[in-house]
C-alpha positions as CSV (number, residue, x, y, z in Angstrom):
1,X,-32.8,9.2,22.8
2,X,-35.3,11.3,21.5
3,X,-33.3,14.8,22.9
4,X,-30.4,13.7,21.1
5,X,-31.8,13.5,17.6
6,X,-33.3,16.9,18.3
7,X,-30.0,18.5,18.6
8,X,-28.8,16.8,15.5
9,X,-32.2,17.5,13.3
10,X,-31.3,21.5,14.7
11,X,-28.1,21.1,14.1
12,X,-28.5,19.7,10.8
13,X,-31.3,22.8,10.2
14,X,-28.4,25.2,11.2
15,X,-25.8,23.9,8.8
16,X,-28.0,23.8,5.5
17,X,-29.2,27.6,6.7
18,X,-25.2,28.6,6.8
19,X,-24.5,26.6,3.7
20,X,-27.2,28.3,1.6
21,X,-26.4,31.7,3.2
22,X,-23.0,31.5,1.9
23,X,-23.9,30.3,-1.2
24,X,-26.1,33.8,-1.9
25,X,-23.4,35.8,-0.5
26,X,-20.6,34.6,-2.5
27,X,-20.7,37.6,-4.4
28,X,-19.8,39.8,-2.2
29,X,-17.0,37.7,-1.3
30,X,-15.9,37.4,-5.0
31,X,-16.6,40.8,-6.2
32,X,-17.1,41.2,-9.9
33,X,-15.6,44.7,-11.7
34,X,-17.6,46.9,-12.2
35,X,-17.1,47.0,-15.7
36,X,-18.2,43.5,-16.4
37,X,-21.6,44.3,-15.1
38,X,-24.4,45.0,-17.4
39,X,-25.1,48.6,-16.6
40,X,-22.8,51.0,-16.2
41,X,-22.7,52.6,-12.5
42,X,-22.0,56.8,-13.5
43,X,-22.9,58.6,-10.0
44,X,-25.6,60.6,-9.2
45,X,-28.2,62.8,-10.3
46,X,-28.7,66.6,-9.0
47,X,-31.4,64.6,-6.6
48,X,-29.1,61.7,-4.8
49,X,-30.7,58.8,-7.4
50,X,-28.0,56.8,-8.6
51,X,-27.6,57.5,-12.7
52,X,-26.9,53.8,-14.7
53,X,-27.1,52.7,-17.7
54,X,-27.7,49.8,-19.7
55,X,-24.8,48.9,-21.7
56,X,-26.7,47.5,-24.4
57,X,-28.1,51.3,-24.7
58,X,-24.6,52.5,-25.2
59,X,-23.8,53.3,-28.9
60,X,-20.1,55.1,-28.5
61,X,-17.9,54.9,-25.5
62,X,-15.0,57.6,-25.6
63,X,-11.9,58.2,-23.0
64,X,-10.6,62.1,-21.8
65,X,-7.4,61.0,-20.7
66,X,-6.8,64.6,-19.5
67,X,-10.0,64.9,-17.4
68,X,-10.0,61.2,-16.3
69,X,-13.5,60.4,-17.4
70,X,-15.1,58.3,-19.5
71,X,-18.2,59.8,-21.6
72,X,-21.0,57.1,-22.6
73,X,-23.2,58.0,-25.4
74,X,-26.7,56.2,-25.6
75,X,-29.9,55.5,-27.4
76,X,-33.2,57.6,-25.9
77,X,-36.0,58.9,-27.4
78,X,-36.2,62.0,-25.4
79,X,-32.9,63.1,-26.0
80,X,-30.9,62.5,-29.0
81,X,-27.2,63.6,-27.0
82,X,-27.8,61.3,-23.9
83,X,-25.0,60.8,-22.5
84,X,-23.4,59.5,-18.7
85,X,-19.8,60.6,-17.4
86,X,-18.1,58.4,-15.8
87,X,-15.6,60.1,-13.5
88,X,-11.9,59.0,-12.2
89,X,-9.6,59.8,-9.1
90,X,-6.3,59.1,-11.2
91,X,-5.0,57.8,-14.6
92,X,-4.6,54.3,-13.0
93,X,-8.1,54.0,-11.8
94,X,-9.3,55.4,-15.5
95,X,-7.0,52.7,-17.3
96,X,-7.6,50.0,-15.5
97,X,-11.4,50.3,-15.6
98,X,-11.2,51.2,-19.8
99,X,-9.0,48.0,-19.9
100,X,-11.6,46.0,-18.3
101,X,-14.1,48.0,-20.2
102,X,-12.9,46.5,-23.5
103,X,-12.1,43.6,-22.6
104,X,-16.0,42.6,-21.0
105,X,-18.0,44.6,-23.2
């Protein structure tokens, strides 16, 4: 008797592990935009370090529909014309992302 409520005290162990493993990973599964997150995401620097921003930093947000970029002006001290670019593949990609922009900001 006692092997058999072994396997079912593991197997118990085992299922709460999986459920609570899935339970952190359900972002990934439901990915969010990237424009409803609280930075914005704008590439890289001239090193390979990612370049974000807090959007809360962000004073003016404007759209080159020609260049398909979005420029991001924000507050810092060091710099009074900081400012990310956002970059684009296509128009779609750009207006999708400015919808979604406006829409979670």
């Amino acid at each position: 008797m006692e092997k058999i409520e072994m396997n079912r005290t593991k197997r118990l162990v085992v299922g709460v592990f999986f459920v609570l493993a899935a339970s952190l990973f359900m972002g990934a599964i439901f990915e969010r935009s990237e424009a409803k997150l609280k930075v914005i995401k704008a590439g890289v620097d001239e090193n390979g370090y990612p370049v974000c921003v807090n959007k809360s930093q962000v004073y003016l947000f404007k759209k080159d529909q020609g260049k398909n970029k979005i420029v991001f002006f924000y507050h810092d001290a060091q710099s009074p014309e900081a400012s990310v670019t956002k970059s684009f593949s296509d128009s779609e990609s750009l207006d999708s992302y400015w919808e979604e922009l406006l829409k979670n900001w």
